[in-house]
C-alpha positions as CSV (number, residue, x, y, z in Angstrom):
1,X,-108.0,2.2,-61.4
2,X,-109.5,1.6,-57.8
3,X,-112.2,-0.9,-59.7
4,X,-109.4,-2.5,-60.9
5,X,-107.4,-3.3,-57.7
6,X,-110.7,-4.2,-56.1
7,X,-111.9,-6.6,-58.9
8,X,-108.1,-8.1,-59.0
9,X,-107.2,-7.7,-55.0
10,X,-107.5,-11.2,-53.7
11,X,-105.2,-12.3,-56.3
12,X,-102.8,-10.1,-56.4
13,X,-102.4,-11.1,-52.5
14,X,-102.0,-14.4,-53.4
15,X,-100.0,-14.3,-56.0
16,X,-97.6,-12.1,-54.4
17,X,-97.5,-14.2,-51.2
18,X,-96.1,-16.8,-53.5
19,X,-93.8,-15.1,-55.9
20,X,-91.6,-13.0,-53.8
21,X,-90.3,-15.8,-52.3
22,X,-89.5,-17.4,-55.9
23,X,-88.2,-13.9,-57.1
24,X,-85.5,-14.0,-54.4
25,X,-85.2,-17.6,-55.1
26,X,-84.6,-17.3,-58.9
27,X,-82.2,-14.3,-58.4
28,X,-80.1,-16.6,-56.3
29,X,-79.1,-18.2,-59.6
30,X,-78.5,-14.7,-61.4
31,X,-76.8,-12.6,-58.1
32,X,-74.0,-15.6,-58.7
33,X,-73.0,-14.4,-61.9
34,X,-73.5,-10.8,-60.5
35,X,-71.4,-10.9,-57.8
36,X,-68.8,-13.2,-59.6
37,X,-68.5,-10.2,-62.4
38,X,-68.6,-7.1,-59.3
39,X,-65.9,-9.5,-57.8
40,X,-63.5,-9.9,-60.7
41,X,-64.2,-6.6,-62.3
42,X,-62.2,-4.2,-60.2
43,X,-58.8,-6.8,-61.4
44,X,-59.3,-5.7,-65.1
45,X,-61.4,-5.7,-68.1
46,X,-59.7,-9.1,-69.1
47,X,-60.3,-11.5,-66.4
48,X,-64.3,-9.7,-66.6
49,X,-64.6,-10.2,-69.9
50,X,-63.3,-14.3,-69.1
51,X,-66.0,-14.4,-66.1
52,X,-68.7,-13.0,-69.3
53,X,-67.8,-15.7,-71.6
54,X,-67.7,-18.5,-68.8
55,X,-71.2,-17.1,-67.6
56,X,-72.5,-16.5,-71.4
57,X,-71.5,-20.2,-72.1
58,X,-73.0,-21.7,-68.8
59,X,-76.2,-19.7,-68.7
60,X,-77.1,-21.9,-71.7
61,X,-76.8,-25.3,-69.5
62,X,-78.1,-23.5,-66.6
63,X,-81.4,-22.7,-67.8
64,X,-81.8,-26.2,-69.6
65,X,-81.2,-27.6,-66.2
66,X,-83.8,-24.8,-64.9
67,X,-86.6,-25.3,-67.8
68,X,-86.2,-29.4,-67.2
69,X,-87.0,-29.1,-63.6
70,X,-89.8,-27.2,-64.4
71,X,-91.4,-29.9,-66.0
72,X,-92.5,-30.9,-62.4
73,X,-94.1,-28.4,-60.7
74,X,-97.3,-27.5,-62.9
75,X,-98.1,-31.6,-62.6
76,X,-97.5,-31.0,-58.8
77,X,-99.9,-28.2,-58.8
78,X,-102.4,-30.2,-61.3
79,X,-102.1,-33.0,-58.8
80,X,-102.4,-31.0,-55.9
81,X,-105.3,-29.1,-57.3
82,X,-106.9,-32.9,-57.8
83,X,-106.1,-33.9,-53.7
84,X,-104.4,-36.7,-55.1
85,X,-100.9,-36.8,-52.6
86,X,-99.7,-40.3,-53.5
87,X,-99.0,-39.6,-56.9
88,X,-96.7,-36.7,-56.0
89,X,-94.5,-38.6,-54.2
90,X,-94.0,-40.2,-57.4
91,X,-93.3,-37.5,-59.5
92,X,-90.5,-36.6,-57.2
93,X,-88.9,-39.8,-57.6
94,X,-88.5,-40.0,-61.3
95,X,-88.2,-35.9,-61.6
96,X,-84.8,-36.5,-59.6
97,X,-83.6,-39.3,-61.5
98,X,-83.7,-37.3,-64.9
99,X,-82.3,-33.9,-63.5
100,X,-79.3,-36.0,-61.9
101,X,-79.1,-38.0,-65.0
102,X,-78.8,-34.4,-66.8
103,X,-76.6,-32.6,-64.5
104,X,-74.2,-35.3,-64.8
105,X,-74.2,-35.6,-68.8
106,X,-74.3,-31.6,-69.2
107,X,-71.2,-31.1,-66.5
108,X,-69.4,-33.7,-68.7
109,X,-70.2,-32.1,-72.0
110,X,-68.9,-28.7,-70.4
111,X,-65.7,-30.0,-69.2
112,X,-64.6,-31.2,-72.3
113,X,-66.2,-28.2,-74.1
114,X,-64.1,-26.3,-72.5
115,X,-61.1,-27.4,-74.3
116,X,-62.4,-25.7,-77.1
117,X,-63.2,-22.1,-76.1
118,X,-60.1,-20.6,-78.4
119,X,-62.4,-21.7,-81.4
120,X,-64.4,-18.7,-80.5
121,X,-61.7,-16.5,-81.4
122,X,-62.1,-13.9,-78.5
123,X,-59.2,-11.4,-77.8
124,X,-55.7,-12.0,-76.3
125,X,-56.3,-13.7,-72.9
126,X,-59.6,-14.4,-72.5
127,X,-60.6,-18.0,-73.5
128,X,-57.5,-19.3,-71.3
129,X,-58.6,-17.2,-68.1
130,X,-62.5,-18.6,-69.0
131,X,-61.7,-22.0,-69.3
132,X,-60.4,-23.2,-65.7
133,X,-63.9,-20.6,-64.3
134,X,-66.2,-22.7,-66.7
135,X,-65.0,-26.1,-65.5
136,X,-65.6,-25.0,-61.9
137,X,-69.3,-24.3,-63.0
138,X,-69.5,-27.6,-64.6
139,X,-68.9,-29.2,-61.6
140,X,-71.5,-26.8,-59.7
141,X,-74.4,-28.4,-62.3
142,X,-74.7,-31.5,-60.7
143,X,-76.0,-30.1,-57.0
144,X,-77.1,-27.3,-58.5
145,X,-79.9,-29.9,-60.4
146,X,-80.3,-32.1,-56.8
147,X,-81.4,-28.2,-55.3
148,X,-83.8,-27.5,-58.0
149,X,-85.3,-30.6,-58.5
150,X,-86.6,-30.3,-54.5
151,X,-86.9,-26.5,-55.0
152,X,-89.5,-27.4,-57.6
153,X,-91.5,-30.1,-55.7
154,X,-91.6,-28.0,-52.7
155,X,-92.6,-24.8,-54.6
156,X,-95.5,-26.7,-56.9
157,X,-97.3,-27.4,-53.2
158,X,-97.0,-23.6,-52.5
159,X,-94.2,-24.0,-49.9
160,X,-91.3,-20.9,-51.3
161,X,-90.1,-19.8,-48.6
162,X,-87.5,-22.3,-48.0
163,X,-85.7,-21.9,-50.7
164,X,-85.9,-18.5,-50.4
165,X,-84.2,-19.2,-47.3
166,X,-81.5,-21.1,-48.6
167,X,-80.7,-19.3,-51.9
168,X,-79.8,-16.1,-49.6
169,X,-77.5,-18.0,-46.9
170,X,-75.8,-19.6,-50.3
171,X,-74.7,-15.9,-51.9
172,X,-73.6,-15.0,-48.7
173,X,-71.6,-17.7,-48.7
174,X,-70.4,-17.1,-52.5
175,X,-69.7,-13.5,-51.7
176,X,-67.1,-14.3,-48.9
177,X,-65.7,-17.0,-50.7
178,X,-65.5,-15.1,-54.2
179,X,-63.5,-12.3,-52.2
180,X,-61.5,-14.3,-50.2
181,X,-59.9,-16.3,-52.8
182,X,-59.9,-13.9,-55.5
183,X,-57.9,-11.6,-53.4
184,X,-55.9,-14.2,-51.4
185,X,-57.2,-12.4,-48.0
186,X,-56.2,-15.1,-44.9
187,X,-52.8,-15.6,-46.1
188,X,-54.4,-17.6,-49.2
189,X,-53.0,-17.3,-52.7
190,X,-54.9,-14.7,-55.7
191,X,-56.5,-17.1,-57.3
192,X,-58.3,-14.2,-59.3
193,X,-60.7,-16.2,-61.8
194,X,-60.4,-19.7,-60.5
195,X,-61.2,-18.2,-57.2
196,X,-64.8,-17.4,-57.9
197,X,-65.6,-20.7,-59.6
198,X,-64.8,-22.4,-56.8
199,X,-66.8,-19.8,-54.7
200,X,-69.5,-20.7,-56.9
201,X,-69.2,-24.7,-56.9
202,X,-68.6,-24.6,-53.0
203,X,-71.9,-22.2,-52.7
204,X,-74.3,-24.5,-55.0
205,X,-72.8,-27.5,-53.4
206,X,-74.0,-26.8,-50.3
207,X,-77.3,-25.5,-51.7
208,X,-78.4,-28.9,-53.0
209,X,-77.9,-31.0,-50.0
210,X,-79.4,-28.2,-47.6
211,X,-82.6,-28.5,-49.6
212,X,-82.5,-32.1,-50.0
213,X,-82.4,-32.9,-46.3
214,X,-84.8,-30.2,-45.5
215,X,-87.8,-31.9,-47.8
216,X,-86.8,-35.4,-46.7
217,X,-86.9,-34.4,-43.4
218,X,-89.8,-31.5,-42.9
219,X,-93.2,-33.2,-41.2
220,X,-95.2,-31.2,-43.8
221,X,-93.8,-33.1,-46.6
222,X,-94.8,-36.4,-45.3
223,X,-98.1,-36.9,-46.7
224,X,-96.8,-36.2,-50.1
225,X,-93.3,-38.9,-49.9
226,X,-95.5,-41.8,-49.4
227,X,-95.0,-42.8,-52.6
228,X,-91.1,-41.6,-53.0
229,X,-88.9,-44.3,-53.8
230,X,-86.9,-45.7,-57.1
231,X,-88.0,-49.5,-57.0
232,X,-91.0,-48.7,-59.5
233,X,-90.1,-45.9,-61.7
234,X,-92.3,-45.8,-64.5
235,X,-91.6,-44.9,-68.0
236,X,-94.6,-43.1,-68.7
237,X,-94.1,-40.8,-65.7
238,X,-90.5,-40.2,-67.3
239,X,-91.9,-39.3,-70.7
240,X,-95.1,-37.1,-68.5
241,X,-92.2,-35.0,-66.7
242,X,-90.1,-34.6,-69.9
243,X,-93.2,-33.8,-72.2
244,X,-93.2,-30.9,-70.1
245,X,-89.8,-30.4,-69.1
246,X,-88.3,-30.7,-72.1
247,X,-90.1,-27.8,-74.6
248,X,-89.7,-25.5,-71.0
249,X,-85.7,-26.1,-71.5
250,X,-85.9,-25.0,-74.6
251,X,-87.9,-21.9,-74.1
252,X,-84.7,-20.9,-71.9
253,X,-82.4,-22.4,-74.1
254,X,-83.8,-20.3,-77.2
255,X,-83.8,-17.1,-75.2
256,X,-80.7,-17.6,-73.2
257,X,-78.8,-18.6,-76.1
258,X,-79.2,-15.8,-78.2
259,X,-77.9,-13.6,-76.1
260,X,-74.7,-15.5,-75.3
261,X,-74.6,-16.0,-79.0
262,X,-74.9,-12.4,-79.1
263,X,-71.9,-12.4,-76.2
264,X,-69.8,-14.3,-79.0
265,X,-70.4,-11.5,-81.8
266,X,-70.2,-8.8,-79.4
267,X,-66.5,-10.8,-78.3
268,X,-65.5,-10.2,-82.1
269,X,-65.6,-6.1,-81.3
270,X,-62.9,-6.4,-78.4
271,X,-62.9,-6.8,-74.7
272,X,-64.2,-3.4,-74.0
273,X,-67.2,-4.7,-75.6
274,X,-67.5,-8.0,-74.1
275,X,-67.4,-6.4,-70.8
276,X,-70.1,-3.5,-71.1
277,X,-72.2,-6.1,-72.7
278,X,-71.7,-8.7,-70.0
279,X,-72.3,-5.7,-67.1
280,X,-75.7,-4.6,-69.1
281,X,-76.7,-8.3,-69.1
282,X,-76.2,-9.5,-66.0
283,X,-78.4,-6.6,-65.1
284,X,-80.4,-7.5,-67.3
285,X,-80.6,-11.1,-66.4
286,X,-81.1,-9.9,-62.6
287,X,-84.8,-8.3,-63.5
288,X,-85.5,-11.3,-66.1
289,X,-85.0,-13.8,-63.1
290,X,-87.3,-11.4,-61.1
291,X,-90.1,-11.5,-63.9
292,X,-89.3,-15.4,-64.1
293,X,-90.3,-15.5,-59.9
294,X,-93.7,-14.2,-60.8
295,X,-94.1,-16.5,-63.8
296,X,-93.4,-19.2,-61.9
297,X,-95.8,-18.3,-59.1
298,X,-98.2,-17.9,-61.8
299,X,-97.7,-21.3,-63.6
300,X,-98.5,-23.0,-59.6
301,X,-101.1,-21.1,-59.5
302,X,-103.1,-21.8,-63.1
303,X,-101.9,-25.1,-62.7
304,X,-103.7,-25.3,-59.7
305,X,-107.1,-23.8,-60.9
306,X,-106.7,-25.9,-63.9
307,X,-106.7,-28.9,-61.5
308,X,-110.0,-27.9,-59.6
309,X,-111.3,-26.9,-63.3
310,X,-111.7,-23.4,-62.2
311,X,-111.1,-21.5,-65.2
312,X,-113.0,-18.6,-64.1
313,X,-110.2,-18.0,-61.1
314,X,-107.9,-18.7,-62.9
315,X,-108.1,-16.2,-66.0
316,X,-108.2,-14.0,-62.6
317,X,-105.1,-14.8,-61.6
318,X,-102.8,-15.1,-65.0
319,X,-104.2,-11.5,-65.5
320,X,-103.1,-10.2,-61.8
321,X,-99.6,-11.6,-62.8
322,X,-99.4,-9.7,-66.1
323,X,-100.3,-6.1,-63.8
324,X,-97.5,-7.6,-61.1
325,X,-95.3,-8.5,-63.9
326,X,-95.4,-5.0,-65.7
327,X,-95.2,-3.0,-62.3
328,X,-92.3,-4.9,-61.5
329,X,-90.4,-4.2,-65.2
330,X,-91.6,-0.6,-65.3
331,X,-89.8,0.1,-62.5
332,X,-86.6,-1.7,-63.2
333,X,-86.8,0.6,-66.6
334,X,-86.8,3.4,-64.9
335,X,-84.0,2.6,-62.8
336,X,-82.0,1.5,-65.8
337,X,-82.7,4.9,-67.3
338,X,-81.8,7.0,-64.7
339,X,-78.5,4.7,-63.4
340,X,-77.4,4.1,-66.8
341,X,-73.9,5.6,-65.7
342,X,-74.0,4.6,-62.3
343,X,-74.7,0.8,-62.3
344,X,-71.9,-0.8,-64.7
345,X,-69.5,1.8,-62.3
346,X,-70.3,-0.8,-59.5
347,X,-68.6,-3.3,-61.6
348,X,-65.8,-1.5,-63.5
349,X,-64.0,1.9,-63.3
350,X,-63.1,1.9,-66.8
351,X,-64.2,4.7,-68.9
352,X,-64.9,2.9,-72.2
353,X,-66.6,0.2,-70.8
354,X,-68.9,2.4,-68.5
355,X,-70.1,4.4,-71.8
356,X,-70.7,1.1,-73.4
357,X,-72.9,-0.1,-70.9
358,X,-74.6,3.1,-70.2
359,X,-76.0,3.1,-74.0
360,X,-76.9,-0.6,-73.6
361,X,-78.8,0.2,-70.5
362,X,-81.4,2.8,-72.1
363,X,-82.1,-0.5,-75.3
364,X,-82.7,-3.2,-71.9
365,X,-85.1,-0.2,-70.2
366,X,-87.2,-0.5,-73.3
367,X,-87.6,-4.2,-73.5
368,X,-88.0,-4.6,-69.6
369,X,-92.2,-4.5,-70.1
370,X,-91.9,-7.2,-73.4
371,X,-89.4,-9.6,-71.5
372,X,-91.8,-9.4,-68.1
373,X,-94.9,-10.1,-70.3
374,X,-93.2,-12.9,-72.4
375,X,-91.8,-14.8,-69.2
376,X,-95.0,-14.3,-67.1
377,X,-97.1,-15.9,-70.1
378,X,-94.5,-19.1,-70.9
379,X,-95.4,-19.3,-66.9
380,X,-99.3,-19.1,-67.5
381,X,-99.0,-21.4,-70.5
382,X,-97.3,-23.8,-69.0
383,X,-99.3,-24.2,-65.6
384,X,-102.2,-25.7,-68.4
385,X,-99.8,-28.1,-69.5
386,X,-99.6,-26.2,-72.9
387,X,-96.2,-26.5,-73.6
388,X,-94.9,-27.1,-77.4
389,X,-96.3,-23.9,-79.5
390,X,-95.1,-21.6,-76.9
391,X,-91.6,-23.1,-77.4
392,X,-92.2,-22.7,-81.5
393,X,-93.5,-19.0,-80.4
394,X,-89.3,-18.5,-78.3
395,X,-87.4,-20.0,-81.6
396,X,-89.4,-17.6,-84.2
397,X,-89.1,-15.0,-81.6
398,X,-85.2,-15.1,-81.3
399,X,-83.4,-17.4,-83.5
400,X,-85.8,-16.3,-86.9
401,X,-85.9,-13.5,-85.8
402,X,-83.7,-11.3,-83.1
403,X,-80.1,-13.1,-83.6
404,X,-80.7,-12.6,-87.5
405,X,-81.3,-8.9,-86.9
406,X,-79.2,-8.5,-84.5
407,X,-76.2,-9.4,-86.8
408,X,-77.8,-7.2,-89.5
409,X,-77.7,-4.3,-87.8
410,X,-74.4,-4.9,-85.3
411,X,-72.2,-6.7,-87.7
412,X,-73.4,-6.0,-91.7
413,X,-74.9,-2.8,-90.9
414,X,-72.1,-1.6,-88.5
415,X,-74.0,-0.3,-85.6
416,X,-72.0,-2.4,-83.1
417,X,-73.0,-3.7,-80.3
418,X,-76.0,-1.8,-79.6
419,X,-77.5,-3.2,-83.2
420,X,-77.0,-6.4,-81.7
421,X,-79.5,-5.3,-78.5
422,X,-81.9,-4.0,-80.7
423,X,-82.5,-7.2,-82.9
424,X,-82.8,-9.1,-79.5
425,X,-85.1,-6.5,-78.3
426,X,-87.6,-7.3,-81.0
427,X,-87.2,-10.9,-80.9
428,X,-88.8,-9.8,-76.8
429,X,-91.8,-7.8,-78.7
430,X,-92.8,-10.5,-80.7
431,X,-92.7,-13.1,-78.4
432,X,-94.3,-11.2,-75.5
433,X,-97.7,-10.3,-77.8
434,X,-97.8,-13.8,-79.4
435,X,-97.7,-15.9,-76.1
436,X,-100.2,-12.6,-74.6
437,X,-102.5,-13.6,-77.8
438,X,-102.3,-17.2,-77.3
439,X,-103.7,-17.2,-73.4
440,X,-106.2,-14.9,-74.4
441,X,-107.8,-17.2,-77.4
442,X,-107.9,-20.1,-75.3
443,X,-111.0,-22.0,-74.6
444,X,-109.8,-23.5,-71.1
445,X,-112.9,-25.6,-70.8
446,X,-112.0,-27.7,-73.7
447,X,-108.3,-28.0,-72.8
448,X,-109.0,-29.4,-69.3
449,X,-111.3,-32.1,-70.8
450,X,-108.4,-32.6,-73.1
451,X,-106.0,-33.0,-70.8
452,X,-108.4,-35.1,-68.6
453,X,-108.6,-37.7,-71.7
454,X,-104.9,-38.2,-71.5
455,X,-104.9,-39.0,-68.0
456,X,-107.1,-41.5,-68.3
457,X,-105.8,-43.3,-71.5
């Protein structure tokens, strides 16, 4: 063991010196949705289980929004690796063009999807409390995109911090909001539901143009904006940044999606159901984002290597992240097991719904290891520009596989929710030893010159 941390020290260093700050940064997104359901929660299982569905439904747009701004910052990194400063100026520019362009189309398609919630035939109330909540969210999409896209710029140059920074001032900020107008405290009317989206649109709002004015404006990002602008935008930059950013969206979308598709057949069971599966998830989603800090780290970092040509370091460093990765989801595991009861009681005092969630806690302490190792190698992959297979390796993994089985045993085989969880959990297994198996097979040498041809052509 002691060889071990000796022969992986230096990286793990690193490594971590970059990823806590993303961890805190990428629960941001996730403690919104956690403290909007430990909010609403203690008002009934109804306006919860509305506040699930509205969060089930987003998280799908959310993480597209997420995986296309990640098709900038391994091309930062690459580029940064290289010492070449101009053209990541220029990456900027178009990279902010397509996530506005998407935030405003998506946060059009979910106010008008809204109107259509009742076709998902949850129980009594629940759609028509979710409906007003997911239009606020909609709204929170477009600065939401404007923060990530400079979150991603600044974070593929190894700066984290920053939006570490700004991620915690903005859940403060949703917390007191959330409470205050869910509760009417001030003299202000309950607004219950509608209160926290309008904690959470107010909260990203702010977000984006904090981090927007702080990269525009920061001396150490000077050297880098030479070349920002929008008079020459270029459409083979476009189709670089989407080449990546696209297969990346739907490596969340895949993932993400099954479990709010799971969210739907769990919402055919009742609310009770609905509610213990949205408590288990958002905890759930809370270590996932974690796991998804260190993959990211790890993507800037192989990216990086893989711009010197450094393969050596960098097969260092993808396999420091898989022993951070694992640490990290072994614990949460543990804590799952042994706060099964106590953790959904933070959100909910109801009986039925605690018991739920308890049983769904143990299924998510088992895949904790497989969902670290999957996201932490989609990271890896993705800092080498490798891109498309691993996204064919996500829709096997949970759409061929875990939704299928999922339904098998929760719906035909009658095992409820908690067959649901398990076909989802080894959608995780198969996905987290296929991407592991596909790092490990790879001849890096002959991928760089690869990618080195395409540059040049």
């Amino acid at each position: 063991m002691r060889y071990l941390y000796l022969k992986y020290k230096a990286h793990y260093k690193d490594n971590f010196q970059l990823a806590y700050p993303v961890v805190i940064s990428q629960l941001g997104h996730t403690l919104v949705a956690l403290s909007d359901s430990i909010i609403i929660g203690h008002t009934g299982k109804v306006p919860l289980a509305a506040v699930s569905l509205g969060n089930g439904l987003f998280s799908i747009f959310m993480v597209t929004g997420i995986g296309m701004s990640y098709g900038l910052t391994p091309l930062i990194a690459q580029e940064n690796g290289r010492g070449n400063k101009k053209a990541i100026g220029h990456l900027l520019s178009h990279s902010l063009v397509i996530n506005i362009i998407l935030g405003v189309l998506l946060s059009t398609a979910i106010y008008f999807g809204s109107n259509y919630l009742s076709f998902l035939h949850q129980e009594g109330d629940v759609a028509t409390q979710a409906r007003p909540f997911l239009r606020y969210l909609g709204l929170s999409f477009i600065p939401m995109m404007l923060f990530l896209s400079f979150k991603q710029f600044a974070e593929g140059l190894g700066f984290t911090r920053q939006a570490m920074n700004i991620s915690i001032i903005g859940n403060v900020i949703n917390v007191f909001l959330g409470i205050t107008l869910v509760y009417g405290l001030f003299g202000l009317p309950r607004m219950g539901v509608v209160g926290v989206g309008i904690a959470t649109f107010t909260d990203r709002f702010i977000m984006g143009i904090t981090m927007a004015i702080y990269v525009l404006r920061a001396p150490r990002f000077k050297p880098y904006l030479q070349a920002f602008g929008f008079k020459q935008l270029q459409a083979a930059t476009i189709r670089k940044i989407l080449g990546i950013g696209t297969p990346v969206a739907l490596q969340y979308i895949f993932e993400v999606s099954a479990f709010s598709g799971a969210a739907i057949m769990v919402g055919w069971m009742g609310a009770a159901e609905l509610a213990a599966h949205q408590i288990a998830l958002s905890l759930a989603a809370m270590t996932y984002m974690m796991a998804s800090g260190i993959s990211a780290a790890a993507g800037i970092k192989s990216g990086n290597y893989f711009g010197r040509k450094d393969f050596h370091q960098l097969r260092f460093s993808a396999i420091a992240s898989y022993h951070m990765v694992l640490l990290l989801m072994g614990t949460t595991a543990v804590l799952f097991t042994l706060g099964n009861h106590l953790l959904p009681s933070f959100y909910i005092q109801d009986t039925q719904v605690i018991g739920i969630a308890a049983r769904l806690l143990i299924i998510a302490a088992f895949f904790q290891l497989f969902d670290g190792m999957q996201v932490v190698g989609l990271g890896v992959l993705r800092g080498l520009g490798d891109v498309r297979i691993p996204t064919l390796i996500t829709l096997l993994a949970y759409w061929v596989l875990g939704i299928p089985l999922g339904y098998l045993l929760g719906i035909k085989m009658g095992y409820g929710v908690e067959g649901i969880w398990w076909g989802l959990s080894i959608g995780l297994v198969v996905a987290a030893l296929l991407l592991f198996l596909r790092f490990h097979k790879y001849d890096l040498r002959d991928l760089s010159d690869k990618a080195d041809e395409g540059r040049h052509l």
